[in-house]
PAROFI-45077 format. One record per residue (C-alpha): residue in three letters; x, y, z. Coordinates in nm, 3 decimals. Example, Ala and Ser with C-alpha at 12.3 -4.5 7.8 and 13.67 -1.06 7.14 Angstrom:
<site ALA, <1.230, -0.450, 0.780>>
<site SER, <1.367, -0.106, 0.714>>
This chain:
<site UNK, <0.854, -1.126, 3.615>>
<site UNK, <0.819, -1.147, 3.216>>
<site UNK, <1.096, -1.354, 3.037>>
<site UNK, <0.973, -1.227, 2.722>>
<site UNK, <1.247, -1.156, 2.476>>
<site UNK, <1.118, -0.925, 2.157>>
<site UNK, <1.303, -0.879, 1.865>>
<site UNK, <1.221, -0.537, 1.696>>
<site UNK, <1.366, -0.364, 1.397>>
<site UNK, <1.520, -0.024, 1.454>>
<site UNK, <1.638, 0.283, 1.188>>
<site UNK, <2.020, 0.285, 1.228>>
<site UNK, <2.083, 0.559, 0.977>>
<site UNK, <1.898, 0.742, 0.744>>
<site UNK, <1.947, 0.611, 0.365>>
<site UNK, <2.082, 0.825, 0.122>>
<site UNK, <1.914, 0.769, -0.208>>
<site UNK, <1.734, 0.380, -0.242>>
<site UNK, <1.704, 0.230, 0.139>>
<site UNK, <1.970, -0.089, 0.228>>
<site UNK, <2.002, -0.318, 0.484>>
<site UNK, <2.222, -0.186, 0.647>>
<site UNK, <2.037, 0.119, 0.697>>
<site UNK, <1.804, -0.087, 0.952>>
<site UNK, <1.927, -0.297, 1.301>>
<site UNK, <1.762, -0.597, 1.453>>
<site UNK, <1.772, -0.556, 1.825>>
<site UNK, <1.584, -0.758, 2.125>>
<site UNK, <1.428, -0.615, 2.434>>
<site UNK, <1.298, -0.794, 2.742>>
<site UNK, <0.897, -0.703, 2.816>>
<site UNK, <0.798, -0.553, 3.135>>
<site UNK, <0.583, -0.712, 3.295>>
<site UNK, <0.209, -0.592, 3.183>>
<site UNK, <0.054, -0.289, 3.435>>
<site UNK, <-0.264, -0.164, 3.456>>
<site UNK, <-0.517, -0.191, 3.148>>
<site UNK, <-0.231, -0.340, 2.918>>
<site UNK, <-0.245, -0.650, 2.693>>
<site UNK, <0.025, -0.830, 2.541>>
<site UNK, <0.001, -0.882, 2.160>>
<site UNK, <0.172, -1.137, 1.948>>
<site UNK, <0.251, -0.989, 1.594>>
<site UNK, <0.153, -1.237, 1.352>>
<site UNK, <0.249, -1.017, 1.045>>
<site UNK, <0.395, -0.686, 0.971>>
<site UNK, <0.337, -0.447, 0.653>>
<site UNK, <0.582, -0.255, 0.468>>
<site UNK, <0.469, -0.006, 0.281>>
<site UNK, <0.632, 0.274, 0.005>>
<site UNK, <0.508, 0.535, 0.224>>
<site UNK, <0.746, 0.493, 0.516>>
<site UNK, <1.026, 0.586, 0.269>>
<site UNK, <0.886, 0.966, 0.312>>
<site UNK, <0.923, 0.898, 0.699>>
<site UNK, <1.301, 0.801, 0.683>>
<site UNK, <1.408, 1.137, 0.626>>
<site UNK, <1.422, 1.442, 0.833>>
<site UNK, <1.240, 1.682, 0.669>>
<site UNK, <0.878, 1.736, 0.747>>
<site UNK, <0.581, 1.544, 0.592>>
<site UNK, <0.182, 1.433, 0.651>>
<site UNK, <0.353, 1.168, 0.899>>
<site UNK, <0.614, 1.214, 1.175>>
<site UNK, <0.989, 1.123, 1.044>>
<site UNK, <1.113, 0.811, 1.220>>
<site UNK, <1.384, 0.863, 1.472>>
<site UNK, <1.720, 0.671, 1.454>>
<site UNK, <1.791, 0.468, 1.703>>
<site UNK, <1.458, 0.381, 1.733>>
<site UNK, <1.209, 0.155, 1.719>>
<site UNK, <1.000, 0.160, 1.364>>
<site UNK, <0.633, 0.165, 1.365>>
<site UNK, <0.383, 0.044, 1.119>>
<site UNK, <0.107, -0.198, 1.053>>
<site UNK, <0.063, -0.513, 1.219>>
<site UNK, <-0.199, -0.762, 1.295>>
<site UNK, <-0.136, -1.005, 1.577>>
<site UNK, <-0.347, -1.182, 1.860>>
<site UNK, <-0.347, -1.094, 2.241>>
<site UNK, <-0.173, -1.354, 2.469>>
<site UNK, <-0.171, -1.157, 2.805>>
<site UNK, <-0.432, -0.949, 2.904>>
<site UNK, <-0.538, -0.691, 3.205>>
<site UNK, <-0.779, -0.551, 3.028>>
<site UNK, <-1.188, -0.696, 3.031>>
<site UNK, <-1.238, -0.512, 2.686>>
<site UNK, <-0.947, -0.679, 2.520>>
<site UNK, <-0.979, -1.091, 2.653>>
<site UNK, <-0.683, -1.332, 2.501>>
<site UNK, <-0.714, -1.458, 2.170>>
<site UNK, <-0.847, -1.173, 2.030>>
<site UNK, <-0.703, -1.072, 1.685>>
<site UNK, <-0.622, -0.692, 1.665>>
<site UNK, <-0.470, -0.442, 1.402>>
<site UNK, <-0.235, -0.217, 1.519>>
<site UNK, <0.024, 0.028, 1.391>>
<site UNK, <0.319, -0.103, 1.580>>
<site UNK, <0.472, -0.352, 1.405>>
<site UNK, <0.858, -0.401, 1.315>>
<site UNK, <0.856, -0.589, 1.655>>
<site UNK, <0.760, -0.939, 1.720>>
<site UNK, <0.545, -0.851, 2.023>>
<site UNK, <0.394, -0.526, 2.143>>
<site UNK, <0.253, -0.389, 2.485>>
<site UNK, <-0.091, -0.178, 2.451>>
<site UNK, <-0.310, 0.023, 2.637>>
<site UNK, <-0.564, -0.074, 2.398>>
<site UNK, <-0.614, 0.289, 2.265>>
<site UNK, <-0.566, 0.266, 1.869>>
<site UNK, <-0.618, -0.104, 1.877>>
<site UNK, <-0.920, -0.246, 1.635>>
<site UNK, <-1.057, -0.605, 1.624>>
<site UNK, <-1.003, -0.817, 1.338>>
<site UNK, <-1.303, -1.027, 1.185>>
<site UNK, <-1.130, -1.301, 1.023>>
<site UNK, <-1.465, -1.400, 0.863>>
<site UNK, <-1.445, -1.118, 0.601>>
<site UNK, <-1.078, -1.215, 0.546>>
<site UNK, <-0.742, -1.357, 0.665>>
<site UNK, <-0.588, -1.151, 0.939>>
<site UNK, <-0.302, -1.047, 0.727>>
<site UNK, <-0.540, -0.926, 0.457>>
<site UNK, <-0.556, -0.659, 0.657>>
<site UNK, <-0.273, -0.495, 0.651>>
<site UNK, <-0.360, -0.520, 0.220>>
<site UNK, <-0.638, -0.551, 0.038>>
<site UNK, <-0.921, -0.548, 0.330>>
<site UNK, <-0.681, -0.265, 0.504>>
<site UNK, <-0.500, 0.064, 0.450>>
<site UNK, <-0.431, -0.076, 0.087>>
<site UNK, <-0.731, -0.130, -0.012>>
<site UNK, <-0.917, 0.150, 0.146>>
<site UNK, <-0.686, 0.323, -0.040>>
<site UNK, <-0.730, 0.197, -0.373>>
<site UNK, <-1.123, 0.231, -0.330>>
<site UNK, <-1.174, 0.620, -0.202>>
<site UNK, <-0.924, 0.707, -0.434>>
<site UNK, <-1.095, 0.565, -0.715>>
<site UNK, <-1.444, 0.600, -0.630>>
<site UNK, <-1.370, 0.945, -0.430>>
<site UNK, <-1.108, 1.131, -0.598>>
<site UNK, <-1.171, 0.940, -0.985>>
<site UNK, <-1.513, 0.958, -1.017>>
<site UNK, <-1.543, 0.675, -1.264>>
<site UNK, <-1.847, 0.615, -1.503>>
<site UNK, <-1.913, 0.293, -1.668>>
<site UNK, <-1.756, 0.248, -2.020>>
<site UNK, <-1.459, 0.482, -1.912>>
<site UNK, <-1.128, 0.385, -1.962>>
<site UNK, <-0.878, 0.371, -1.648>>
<site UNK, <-0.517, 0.362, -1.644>>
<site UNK, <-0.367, 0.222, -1.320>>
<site UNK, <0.019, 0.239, -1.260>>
<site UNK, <0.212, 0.015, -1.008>>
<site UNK, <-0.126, -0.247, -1.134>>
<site UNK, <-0.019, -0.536, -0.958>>
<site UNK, <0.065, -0.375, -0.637>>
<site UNK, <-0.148, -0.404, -0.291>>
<site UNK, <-0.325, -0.104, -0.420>>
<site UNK, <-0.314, -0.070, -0.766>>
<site UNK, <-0.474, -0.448, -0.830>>
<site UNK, <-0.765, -0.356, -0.591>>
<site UNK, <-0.814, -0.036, -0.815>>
<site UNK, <-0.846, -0.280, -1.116>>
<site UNK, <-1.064, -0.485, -0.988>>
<site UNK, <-1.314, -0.203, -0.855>>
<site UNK, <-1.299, -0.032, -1.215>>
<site UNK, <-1.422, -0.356, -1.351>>
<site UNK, <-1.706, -0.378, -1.125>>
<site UNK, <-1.822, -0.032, -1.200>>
<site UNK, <-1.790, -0.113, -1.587>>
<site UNK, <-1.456, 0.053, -1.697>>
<site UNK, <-1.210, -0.070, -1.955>>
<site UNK, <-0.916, -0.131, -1.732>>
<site UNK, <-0.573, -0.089, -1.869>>
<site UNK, <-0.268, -0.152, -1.571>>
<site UNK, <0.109, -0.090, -1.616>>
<site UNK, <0.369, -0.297, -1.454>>
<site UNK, <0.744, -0.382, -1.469>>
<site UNK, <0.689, -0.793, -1.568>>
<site UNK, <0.522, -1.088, -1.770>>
<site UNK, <0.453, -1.231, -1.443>>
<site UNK, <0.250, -0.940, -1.324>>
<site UNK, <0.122, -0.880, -1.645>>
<site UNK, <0.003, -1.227, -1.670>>
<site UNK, <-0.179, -1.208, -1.319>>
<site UNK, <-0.350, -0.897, -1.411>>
<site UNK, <-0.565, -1.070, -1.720>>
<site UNK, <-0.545, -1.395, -1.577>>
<site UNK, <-0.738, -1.285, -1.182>>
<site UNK, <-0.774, -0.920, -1.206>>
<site UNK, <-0.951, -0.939, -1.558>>
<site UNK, <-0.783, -0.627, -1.662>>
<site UNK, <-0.846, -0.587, -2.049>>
<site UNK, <-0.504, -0.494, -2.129>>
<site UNK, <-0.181, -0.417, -2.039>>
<site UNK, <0.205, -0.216, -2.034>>
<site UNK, <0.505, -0.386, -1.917>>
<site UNK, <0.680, -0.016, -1.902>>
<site UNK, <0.987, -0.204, -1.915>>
<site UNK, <0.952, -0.352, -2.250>>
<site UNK, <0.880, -0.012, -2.400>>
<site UNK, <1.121, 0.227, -2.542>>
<site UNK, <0.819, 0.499, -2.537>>
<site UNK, <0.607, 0.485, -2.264>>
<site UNK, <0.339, 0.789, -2.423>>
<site UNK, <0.300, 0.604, -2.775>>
<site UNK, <0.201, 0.243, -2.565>>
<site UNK, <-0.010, 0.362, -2.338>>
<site UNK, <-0.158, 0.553, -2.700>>
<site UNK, <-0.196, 0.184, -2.861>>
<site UNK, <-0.344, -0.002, -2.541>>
<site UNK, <-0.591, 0.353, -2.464>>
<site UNK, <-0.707, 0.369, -2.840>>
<site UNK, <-1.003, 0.616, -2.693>>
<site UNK, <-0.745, 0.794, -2.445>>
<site UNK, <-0.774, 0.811, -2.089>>
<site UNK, <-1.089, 0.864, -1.886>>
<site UNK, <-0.883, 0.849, -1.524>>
<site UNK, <-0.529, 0.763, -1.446>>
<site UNK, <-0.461, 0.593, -1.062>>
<site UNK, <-0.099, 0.789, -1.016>>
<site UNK, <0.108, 0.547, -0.823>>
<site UNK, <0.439, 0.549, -1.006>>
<site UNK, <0.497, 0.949, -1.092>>
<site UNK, <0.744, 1.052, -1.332>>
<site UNK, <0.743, 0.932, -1.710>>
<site UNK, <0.390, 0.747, -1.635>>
<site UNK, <0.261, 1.079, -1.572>>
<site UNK, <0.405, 1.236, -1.903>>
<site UNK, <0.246, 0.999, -2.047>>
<site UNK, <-0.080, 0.964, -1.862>>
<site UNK, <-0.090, 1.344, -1.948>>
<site UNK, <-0.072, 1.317, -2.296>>
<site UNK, <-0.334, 1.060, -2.339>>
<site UNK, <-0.580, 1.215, -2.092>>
<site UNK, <-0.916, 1.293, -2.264>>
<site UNK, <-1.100, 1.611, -2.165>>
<site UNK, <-1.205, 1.654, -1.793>>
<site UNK, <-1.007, 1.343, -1.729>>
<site UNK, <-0.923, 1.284, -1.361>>
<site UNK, <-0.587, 1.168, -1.188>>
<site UNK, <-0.616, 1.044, -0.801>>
<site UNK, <-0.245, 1.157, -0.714>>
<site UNK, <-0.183, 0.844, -0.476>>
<site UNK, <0.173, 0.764, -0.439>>
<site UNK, <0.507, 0.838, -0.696>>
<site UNK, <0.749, 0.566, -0.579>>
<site UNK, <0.983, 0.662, -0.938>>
<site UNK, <1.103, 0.974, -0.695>>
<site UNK, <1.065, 0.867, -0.307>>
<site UNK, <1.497, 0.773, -0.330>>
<site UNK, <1.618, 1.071, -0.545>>
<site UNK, <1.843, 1.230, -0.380>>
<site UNK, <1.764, 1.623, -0.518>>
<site UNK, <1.469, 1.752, -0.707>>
<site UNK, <1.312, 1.544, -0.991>>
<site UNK, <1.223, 1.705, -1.320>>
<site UNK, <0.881, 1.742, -1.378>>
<site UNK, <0.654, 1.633, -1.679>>
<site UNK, <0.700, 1.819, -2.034>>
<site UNK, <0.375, 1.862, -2.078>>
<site UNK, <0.208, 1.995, -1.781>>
<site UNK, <0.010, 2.253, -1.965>>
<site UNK, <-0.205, 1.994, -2.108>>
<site UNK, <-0.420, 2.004, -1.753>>
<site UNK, <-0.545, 2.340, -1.859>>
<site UNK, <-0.634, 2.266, -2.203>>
<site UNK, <-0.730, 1.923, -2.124>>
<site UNK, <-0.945, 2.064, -1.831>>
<site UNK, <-0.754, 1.779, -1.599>>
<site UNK, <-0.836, 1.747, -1.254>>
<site UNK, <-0.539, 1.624, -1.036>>
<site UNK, <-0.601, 1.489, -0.639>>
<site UNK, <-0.357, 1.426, -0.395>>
<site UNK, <-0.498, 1.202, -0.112>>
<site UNK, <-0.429, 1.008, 0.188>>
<site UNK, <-0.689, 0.740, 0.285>>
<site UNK, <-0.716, 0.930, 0.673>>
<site UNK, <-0.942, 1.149, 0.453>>
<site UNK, <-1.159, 0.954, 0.422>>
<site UNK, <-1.160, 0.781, 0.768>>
<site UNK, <-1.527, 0.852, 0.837>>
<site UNK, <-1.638, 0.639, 0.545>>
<site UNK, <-1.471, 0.329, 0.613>>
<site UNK, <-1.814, 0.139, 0.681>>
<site UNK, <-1.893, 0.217, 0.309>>
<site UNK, <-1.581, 0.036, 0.266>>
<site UNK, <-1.640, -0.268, 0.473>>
<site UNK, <-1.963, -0.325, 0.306>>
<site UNK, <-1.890, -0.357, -0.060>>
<site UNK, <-1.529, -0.561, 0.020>>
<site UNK, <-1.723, -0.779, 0.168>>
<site UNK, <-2.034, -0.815, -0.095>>
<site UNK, <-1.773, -0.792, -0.383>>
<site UNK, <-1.581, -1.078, -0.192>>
<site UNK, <-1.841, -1.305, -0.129>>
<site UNK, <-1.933, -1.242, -0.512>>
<site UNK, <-1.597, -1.375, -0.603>>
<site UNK, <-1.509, -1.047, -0.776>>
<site UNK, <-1.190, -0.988, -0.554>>
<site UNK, <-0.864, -1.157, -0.547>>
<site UNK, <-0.491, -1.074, -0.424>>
<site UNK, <-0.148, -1.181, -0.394>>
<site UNK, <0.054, -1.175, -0.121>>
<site UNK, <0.465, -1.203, -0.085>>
<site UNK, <0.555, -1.301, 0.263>>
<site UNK, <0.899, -1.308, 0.382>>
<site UNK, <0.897, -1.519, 0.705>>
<site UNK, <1.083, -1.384, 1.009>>
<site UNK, <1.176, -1.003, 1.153>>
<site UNK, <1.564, -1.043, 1.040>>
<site UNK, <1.387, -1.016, 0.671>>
<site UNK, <1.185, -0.690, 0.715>>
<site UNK, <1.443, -0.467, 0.574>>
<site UNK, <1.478, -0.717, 0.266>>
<site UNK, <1.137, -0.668, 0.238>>
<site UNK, <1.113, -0.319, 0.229>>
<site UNK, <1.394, -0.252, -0.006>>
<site UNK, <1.220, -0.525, -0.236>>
<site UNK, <0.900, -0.284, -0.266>>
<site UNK, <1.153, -0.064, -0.471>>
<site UNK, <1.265, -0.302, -0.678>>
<site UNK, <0.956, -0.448, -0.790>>
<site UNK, <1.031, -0.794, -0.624>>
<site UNK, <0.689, -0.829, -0.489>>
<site UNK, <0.392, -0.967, -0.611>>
<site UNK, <0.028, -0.804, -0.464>>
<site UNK, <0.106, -0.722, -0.075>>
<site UNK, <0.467, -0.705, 0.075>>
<site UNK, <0.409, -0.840, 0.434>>
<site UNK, <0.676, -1.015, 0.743>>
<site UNK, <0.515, -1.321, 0.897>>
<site UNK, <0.672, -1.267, 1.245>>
<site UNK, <0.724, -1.527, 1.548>>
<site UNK, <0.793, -1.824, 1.291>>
């Protein structure tokens, strides 16, 4: 009979504009005991991510809304304590996307190994996971960039935006990032070795800095942010510029339709090319992936952060801090401390 007692976080209401705590419950379950092929995982760490915002409403959307009451899902990387199942032995480290629980019974369908010699295990859920996979088809895919171009990233410091950095410097790009603090700023030229940068909150027009720190315009602009970083990623955009349409965390808590950049007919004149993506497109290509993280990471040419709130209690306060800006690199939950 299992005595297992797992904690697991659960959507109590639906938030109305930017997400609080008290929008999420922490409730505990007892396991079953394990049947068939099943294995028992321990989640080590949890990811929250800006997508999952799009999931807490009802309306329809490229992923599933979450149900209240329920359960949330997402990534997590953890190690298998109990097992019935020869392909999946104890002490195996697996990714997963069922975290917001502290442990998790599988089948072993959608379950993938970790090898912890290419990274830490909770690297990824960031920059050797969804994150950066992200960051590098969206780039490399969707931006197309040449060497002496000069990319804009938005959101810089972020799990995905700093791995977008870093991969325009290693194909030769002039690599300007925007962010919301010295701190971040400071990271980006200090590790990243970014060649300049915005803090967008210093900046009483947004257009005219990104003009001074883009003195030959924009080549390609990594959208992460939306709103008045696209107005003025628009109007710096050189022709046949690109813009891999990633993410626009400015809008993901209004609560009615945004207005939408002045300048829009500059794409036609400008002959602009703008991409939405999500990094499931690309699924079939994640080898490519694998091979230069791990080449570009044994070169030294990669580094992250990571902010890591210990415990499950924390994972709202974690995800409401991705809106805020409070985290540096990678938001993750350490869970079962």
């Amino acid at each position: 009979m299992s005595s297992i007692i797992s904690r697991t976080v659960v959507l109590k209401s639906r938030p109305d504009g930017v997400p609080t705590a008290d929008n999420f419950a922490i409730r505990e379950t007892t396991l079953p005991d394990l049947e068939g092929n099943q294995v028992l995982i321990k989640n080590r760490f949890m990811s929250v991510d800006p997508y999952m915002r799009g999931r807490m409403r009802a309306g329809k959307s490229y992923a599933a809304p979450f149900a209240t009451g329920e359960v949330m899902n997402g990534g997590a990387v953890g190690e298998i304590v109990k097992s019935c199942n020869p392909n999946w032995p104890v002490g195996d480290v697996v990714l997963h996307m069922n975290g917001w629980r502290e442990y998790h019974i599988s089948s072993g369908i959608g379950l993938t190994r970790v090898d912890e010699s290419i990274a830490p295990m909770q690297a990824f859920l960031g920059v050797a996971g969804m994150p950066g996979q992200t960051a590098y088809f969206g780039l490399l895919r969707v931006g197309e960039p040449k060497s002496h171009e000069t990319v804009l990233v938005s959101a810089a410091a972020g799990a995905v935006g700093g791995m977008v950095c870093q991969i325009a410097k290693i194909k030769g790009c002039r690599v300007v990032g925007s962010v919301g603090s010295d701190a971040k700023a400071q990271w980006l030229l200090d590790e990243a070795g970014v060649d300049d940068v915005v803090n967008y909150r210093q900046e009483s027009d947004l257009t005219a800095a990104v003009a001074a720190k883009c003195p030959k315009g924009v080549d390609v602009y990594f959208e992460n942010v939306g709103g008045a970083h696209l107005d003025a990623a628009l109007a710096n955009m050189n022709l046949f510029g690109r813009i891999p349409c990633c993410g626009m965390i400015s809008q993901y808590n209004n609560q009615g339709p945004a207005a939408g950049p002045s300048n829009m007919t500059l794409i036609v004149g400008k002959r602009l090319k703008l991409q939405g993506f999500i990094v499931s497109d690309f699924a079939e290509e994640t080898d490519d992936f694998y091979r230069d993280f791990q080449q570009w990471r044994e070169a030294g040419l990669i580094k992250w952060q990571e902010s890591v709130l210990p415990g499950i209690e924390r994972a709202p306060e974690a995800f409401v801090g991705l809106f805020t800006g409070s985290n540096q690199g990678k938001m993750l939950v350490e869970l079962n401390v």
